[in-house]
C-alpha positions in Angstrom: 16.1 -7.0 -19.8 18.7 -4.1 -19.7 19.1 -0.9 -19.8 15.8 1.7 -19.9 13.5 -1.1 -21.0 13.4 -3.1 -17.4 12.3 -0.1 -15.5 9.8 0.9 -18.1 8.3 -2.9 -18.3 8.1 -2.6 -14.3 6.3 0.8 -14.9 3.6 -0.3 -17.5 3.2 -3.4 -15.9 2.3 -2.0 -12.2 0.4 1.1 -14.0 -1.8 -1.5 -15.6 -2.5 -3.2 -12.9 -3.9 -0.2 -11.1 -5.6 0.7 -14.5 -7.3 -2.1 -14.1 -8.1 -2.1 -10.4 -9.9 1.2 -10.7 -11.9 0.1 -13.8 -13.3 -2.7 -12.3 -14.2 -0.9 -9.1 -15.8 2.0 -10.9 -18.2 -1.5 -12.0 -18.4 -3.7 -9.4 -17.3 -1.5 -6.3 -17.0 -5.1 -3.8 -14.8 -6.8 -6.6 -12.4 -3.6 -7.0 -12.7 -3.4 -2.9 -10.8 -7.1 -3.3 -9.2 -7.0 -5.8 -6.9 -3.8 -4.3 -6.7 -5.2 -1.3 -4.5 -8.2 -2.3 -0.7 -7.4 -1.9 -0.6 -7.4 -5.3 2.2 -4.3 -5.5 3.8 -6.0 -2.1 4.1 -9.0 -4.3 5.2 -7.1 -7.3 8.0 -5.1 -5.8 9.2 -8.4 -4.0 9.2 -10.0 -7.2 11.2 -6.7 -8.4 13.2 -6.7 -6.0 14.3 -10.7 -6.0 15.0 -10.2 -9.9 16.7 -7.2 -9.3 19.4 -8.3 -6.2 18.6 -12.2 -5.0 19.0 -10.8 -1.8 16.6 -12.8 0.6 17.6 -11.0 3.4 16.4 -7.4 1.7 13.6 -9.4 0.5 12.6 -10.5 4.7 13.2 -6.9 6.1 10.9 -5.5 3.0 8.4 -8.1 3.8 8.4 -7.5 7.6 7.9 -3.4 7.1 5.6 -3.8 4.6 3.4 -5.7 7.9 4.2 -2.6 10.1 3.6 0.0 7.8 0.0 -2.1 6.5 -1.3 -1.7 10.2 -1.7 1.7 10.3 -3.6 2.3 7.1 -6.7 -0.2 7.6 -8.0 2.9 10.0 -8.2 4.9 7.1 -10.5 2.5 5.4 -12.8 3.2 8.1 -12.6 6.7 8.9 -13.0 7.6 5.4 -16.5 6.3 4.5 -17.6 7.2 8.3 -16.7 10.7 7.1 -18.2 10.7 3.9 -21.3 9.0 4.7 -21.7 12.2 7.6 -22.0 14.6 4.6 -18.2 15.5 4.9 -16.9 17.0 1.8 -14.4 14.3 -0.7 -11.4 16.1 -0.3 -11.5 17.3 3.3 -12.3 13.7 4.3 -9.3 12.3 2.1 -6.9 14.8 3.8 -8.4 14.1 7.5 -7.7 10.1 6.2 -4.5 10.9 5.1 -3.4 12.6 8.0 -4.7 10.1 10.2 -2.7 7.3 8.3 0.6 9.9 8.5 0.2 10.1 12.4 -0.6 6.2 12.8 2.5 5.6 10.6 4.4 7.5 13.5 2.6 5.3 15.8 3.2 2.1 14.5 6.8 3.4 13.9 7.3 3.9 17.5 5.7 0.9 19.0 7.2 -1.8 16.6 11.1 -0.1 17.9 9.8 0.0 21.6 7.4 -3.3 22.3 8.9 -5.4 19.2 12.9 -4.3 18.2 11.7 -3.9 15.6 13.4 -0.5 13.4 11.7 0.5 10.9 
């Protein structure tokens, strides 16, 4: 594929994919749960990016972030129904997540360079 059509093709087929993920958890809540958390993008912008440059070495350095940068969000997966479950309103919750994520991002950043060599 050329041109305009490749990046749309990558577009539709990653939107779908999410499509999909949110219809079946808006169903069966434990299925989408599982569904999303399979690397399924990871393994779709890998696949992206192999077709795109052959580069294995891109490929390994994308790879390893993507395990750095994975770390810090699983908090988030915990704070967030903690919140919600105390009575905290959707959006404020989803913001406190977020920011927690943001500031665990840092974290991770910092301790990967200092403990691991690791630059992110």
């Amino acid at each position: 594929m050329s041109g305009l059509l490749y990046p749309i093709v990558k577009a539709a087929l990653s939107g779908i994919i999410i499509m999909l993920v949110s219809e079946i958890a808006r169903r069966y809540a434990a299925l989408g749960a599982l569904i999303a958390s399979l690397p399924l993008i990871s393994l779709l912008a890998i696949i992206w990016l192999w077709n795109d440059t052959a580069d294995t070495e891109r490929i390994a350095a994308h790879a390893e972030a993507t395990f750095w940068y994975v770390l810090p969000t699983l908090p988030m997966f915990l704070a967030l129904p903690l919140m919600l479950r105390s009575g905290m309103d959707f959006w404020a919750a989803l913001g406190i997540a977020c920011a927690l994520t943001v500031a665990l991002y840092l974290a991770a950043i910092w301790i990967a360079a200092t403990f691991f060599g690791v630059k992110l």
